[in-house]
C-alpha positions as CSV (number, residue, x, y, z in Angstrom):
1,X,151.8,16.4,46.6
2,X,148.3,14.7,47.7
3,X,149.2,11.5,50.3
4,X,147.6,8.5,49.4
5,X,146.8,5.4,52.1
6,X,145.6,1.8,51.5
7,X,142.9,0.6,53.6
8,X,142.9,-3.0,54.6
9,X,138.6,-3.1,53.8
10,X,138.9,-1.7,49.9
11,X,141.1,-2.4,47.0
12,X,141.5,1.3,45.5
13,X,143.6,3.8,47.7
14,X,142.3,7.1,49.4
15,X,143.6,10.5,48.9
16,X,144.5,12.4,51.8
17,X,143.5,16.4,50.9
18,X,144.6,19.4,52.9
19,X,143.4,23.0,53.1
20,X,146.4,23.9,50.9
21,X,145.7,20.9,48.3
22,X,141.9,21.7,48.1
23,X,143.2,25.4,47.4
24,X,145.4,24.8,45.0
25,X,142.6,22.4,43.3
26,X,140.1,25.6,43.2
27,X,142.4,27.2,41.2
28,X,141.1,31.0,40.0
29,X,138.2,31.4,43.0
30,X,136.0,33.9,41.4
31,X,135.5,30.9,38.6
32,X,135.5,28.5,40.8
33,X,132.9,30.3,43.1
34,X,130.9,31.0,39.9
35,X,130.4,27.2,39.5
36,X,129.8,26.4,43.1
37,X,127.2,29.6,43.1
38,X,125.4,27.8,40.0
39,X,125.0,24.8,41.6
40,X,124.4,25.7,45.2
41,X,121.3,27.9,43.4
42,X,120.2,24.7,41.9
43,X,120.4,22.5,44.8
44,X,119.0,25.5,47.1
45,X,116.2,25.6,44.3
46,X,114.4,22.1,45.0
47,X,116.2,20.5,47.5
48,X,113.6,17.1,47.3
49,X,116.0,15.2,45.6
50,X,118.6,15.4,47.9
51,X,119.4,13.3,50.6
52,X,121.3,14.8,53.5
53,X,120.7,14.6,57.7
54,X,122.5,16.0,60.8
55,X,123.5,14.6,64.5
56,X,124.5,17.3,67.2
57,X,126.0,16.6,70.8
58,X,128.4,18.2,73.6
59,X,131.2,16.1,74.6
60,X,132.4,16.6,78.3
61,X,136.0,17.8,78.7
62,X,137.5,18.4,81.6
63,X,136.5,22.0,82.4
64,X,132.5,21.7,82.4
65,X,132.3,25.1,81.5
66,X,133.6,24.5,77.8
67,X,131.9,21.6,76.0
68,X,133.1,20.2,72.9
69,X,130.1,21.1,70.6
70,X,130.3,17.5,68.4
71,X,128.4,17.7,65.0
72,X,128.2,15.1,61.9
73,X,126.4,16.7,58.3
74,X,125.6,13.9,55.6
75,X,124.7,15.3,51.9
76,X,124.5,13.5,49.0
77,X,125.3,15.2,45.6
78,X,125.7,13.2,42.3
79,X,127.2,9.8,42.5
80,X,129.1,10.7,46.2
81,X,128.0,11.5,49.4
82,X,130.3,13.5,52.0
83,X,130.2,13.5,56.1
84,X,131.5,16.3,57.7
85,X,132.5,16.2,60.8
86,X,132.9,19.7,62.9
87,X,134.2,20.2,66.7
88,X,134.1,23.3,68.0
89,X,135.3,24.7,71.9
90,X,134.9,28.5,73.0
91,X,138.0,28.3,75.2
92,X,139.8,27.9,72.2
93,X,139.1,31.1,71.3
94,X,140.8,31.8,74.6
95,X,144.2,30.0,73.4
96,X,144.6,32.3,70.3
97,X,143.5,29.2,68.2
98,X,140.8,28.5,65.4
99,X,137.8,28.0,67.2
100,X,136.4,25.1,65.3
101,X,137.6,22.3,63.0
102,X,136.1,20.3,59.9
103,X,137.0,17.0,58.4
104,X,135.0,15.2,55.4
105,X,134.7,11.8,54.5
106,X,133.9,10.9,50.7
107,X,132.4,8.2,50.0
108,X,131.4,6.6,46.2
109,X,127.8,5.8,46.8
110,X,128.1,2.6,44.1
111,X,130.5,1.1,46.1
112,X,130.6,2.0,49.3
113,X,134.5,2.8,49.0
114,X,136.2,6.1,50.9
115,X,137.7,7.8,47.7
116,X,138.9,10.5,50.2
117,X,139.7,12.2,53.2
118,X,139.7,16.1,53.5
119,X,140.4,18.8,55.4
120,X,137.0,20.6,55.9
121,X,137.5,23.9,56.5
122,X,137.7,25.5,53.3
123,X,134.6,23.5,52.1
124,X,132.6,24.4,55.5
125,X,133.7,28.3,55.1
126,X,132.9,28.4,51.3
127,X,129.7,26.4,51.5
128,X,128.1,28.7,53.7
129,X,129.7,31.9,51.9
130,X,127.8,30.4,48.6
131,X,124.6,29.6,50.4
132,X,124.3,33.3,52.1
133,X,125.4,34.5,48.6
134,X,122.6,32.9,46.8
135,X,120.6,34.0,49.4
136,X,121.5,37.5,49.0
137,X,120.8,37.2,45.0
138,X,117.6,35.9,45.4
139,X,116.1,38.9,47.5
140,X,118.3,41.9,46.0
141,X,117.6,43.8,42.9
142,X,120.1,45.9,41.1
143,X,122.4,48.8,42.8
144,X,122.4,47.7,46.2
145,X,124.7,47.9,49.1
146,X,125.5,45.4,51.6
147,X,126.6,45.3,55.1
148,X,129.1,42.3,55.9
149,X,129.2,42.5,60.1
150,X,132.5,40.0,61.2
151,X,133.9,40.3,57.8
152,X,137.5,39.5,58.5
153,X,137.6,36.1,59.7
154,X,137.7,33.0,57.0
155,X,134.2,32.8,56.4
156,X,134.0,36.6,56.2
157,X,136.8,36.2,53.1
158,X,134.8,33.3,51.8
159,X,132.1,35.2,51.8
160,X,134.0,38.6,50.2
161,X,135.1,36.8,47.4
162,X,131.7,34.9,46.7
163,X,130.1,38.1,46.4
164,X,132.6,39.1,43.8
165,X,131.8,36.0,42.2
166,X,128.0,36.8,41.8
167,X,126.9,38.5,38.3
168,X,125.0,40.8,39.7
169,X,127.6,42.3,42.8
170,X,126.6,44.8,45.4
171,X,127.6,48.6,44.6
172,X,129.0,48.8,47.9
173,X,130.2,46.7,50.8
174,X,130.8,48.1,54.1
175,X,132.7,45.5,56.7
176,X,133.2,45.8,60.2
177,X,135.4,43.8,62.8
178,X,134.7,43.9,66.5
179,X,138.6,44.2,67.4
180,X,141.8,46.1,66.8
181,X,143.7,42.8,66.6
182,X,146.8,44.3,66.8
183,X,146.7,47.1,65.3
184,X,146.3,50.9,66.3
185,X,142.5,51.2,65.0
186,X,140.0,49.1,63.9
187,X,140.2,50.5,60.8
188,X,143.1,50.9,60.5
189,X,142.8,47.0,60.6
190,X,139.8,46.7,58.2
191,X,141.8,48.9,55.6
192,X,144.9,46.1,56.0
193,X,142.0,43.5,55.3
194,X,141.0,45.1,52.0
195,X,144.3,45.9,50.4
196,X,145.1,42.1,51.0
197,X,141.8,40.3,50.3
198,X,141.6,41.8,46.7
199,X,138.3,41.4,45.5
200,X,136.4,43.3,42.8
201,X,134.1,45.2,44.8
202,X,133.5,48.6,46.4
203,X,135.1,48.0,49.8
204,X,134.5,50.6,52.8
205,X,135.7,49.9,56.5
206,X,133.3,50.9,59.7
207,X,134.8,51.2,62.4
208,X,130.7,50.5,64.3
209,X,128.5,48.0,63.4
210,X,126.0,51.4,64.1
211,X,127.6,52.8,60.9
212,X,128.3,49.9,59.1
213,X,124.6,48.4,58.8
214,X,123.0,52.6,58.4
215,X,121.5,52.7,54.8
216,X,122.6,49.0,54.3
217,X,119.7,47.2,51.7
218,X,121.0,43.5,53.2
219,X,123.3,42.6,56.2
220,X,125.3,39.4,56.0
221,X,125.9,38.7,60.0
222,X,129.0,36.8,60.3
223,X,129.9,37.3,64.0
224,X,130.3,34.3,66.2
225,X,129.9,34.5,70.2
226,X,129.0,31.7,72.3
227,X,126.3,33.5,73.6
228,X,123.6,35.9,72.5
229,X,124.7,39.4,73.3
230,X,122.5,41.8,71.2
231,X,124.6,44.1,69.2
232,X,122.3,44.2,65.9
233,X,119.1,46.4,67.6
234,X,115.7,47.6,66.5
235,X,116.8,51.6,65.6
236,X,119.9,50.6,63.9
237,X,118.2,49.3,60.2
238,X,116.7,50.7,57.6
239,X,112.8,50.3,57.7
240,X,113.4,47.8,55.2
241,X,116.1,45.3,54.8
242,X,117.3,41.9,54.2
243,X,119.4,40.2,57.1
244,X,121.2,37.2,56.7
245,X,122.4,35.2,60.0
246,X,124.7,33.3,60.2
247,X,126.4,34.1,63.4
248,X,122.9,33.8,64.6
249,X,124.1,35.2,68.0
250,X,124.1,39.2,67.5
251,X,120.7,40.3,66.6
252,X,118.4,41.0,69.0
253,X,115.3,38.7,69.9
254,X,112.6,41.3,70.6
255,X,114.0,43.0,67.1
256,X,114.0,39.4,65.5
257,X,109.7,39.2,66.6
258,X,109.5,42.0,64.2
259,X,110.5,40.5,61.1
260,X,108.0,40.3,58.9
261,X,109.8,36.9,56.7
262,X,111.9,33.5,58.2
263,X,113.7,32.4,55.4
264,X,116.2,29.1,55.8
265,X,118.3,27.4,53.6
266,X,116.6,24.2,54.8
267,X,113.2,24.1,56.7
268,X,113.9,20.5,57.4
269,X,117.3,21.3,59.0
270,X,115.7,23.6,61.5
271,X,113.3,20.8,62.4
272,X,116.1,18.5,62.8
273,X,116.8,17.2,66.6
274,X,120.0,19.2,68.0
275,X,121.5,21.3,71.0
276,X,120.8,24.3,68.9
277,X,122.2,28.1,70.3
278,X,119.7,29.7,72.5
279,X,119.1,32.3,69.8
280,X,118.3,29.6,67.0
281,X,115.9,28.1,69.2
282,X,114.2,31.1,70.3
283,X,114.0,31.9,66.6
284,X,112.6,28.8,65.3
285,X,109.7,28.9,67.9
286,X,108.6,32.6,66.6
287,X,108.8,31.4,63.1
288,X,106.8,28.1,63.9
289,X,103.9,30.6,65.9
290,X,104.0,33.8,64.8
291,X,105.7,34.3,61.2
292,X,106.1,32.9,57.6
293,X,108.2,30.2,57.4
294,X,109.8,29.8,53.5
295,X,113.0,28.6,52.0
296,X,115.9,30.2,49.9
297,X,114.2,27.9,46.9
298,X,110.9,29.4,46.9
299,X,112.2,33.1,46.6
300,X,115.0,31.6,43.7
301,X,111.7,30.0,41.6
302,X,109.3,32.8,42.3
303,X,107.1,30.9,44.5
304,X,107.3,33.0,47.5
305,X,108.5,36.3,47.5
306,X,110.5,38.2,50.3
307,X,109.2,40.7,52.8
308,X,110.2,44.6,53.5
309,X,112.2,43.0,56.6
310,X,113.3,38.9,55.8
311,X,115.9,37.4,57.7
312,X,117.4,34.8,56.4
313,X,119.5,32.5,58.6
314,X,121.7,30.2,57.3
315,X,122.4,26.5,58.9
316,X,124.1,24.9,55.8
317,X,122.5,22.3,53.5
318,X,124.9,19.3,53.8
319,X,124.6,18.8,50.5
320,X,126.5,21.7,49.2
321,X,129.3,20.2,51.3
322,X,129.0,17.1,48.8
323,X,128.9,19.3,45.6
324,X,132.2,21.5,47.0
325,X,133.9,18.3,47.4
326,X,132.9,16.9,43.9
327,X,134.0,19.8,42.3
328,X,137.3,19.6,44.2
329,X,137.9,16.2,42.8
330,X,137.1,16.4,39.7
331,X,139.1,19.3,39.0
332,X,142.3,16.9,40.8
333,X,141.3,14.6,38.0
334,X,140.2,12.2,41.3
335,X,136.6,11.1,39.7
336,X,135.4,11.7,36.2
């Protein structure tokens, strides 16, 4: 049962929404990604009506080796506007604990009041699962395979089940994991993954990233490390191929220079002011010198078109955050 609090500054209450209550509120999530696909193409199509902005710091803590990474996302979607907050520590990696965490503020932009609080990260891992789906539709024609590298972590299901979602899925998807986690093999992990994620695709394990990406049309990079170490190297894809970042750590920066299309969600967001990964950074000065610069939205309305080798990396329009969240409360009957 959803909490509810009064606040001493507004009349109407606010709605306290865990992972489990936003969940349950998605209901069926191929139908429910189907909608948030729809709109995240719609949003991602033209995003000049949007309003959305982002602050980025590190927080000292008391080991100076492992800052608190500190970052706010504003995006405003219909009538209500979200902030989501995000922390994230490596060494809590370290502790056997999720490495991040997400909270969201909703606002009603007629009257300034908080209609809700929410857990945020089911709406951070499914926002950028749709986003890098879109993406992926945008480039890819019919009967093609895809490589997801990182695929069992939550984003890596978000992102599983958003490709299910899409009308126009992949023939094949080939996963990989960097670890055994436990168990004898990795894939003998990656085969406990697919028998329990139970999607409607073509699933194969790799137990390389080597194999996993060979033949691969488009390569959703998923793995997260707090520094570049470059697994993903010039040799190991096809001649041409689609890659979209989102770990935005693994592939390798003298590959990266020979990219041929930069493709982001948001060209703004790159521009924005922010203690960006190393990677990131050298990527957005390449793209600024040396290579097209162009966004999901002008591949989705035919005004660009992609390249033989695009990469596409993935920051995460705020503003997808907003339309998640309106979805969510709509469908608890919390807004009209």
């Amino acid at each position: 049962m959803m909490m509810k609090i009064n606040l001493s500054s507004q009349e109407l209450p606010v709605y306290l929404l865990t992972d489990n209550d936003i969940e349950q509120a998605m209901g069926d999530k191929i139908e429910f990604l189907k909608e948030l696909i729809s709109v995240t193409k719609m949003i991602l199509s033209d995003l000049r009506p949007y309003a959305f902005d982002k602050i980025s710091l590190y927080a000292k803590t008391s080991d100076p080796a492992y800052p608190t990474k500190i970052r706010a996302m504003a995006g405003c979607y219909g009538r209500y506007s979200v902030v989501r907050s995000f922390s994230a520590n490596e060494k809590n990696r370290q502790m056997g604990r999720r490495r991040s965490n997400n909270f969201c503020v909703i606002y009603d932009n007629e009257t300034t009041d908080i209609v809700a609080i929410a857990e945020g990260n089911l709406i951070s891992d499914y926002r950028t699962a749709s986003i890098a789906a879109v993406g992926l539709d945008a480039v890819m024609e019919e009967d093609y395979t895809v490589a997801v590298l990182g695929a069992t972590g939550s984003v890596g299901s978000a992102v599983l089940q958003s490709l299910s979602a899409l009308d126009k899925k992949p023939r094949k998807v080939v996963i990989s994991a960097r670890g055994r986690s436990g168990f004898s093999s990795i894939k003998e992990r990656l085969e406990d993954y697919i028998r329990r994620i139970k999607v409607d695709l073509n699933v194969e394990p790799s137990e390389s990233i080597e194999g996993c990406v060979k033949g691969a049309d488009a390569v959703i990079d998923l793995i997260s490390m707090p520094k570049p170490i470059p697994l993903v190297k010039e040799g190991m894809l096809p001649e041409r191929v689609t890659y979209i970042d989102v770990g935005k750590n693994a592939l390798d920066h003298e590959f990266a220079m020979k990219f041929d299309t930069y493709v982001f969600d948001s060209v703004e967001l790159r521009k924005l002011p922010s203690p960006a990964t190393f990677a990131l950074s050298i990527r957005t000065m390449l793209a600024e010198r040396n290579f097209k610069v162009i966004e999901i939205g002008d591949i989705l309305t035919g005004r660009e078109k992609p390249g033989d080798m695009t990469l596409i990396t993935v920051l995460g329009v705020p503003v997808v955050d907003a339309a998640f969240c309106q979805i969510v409360m709509r469908k608890l009957s919390l807004i009209a």
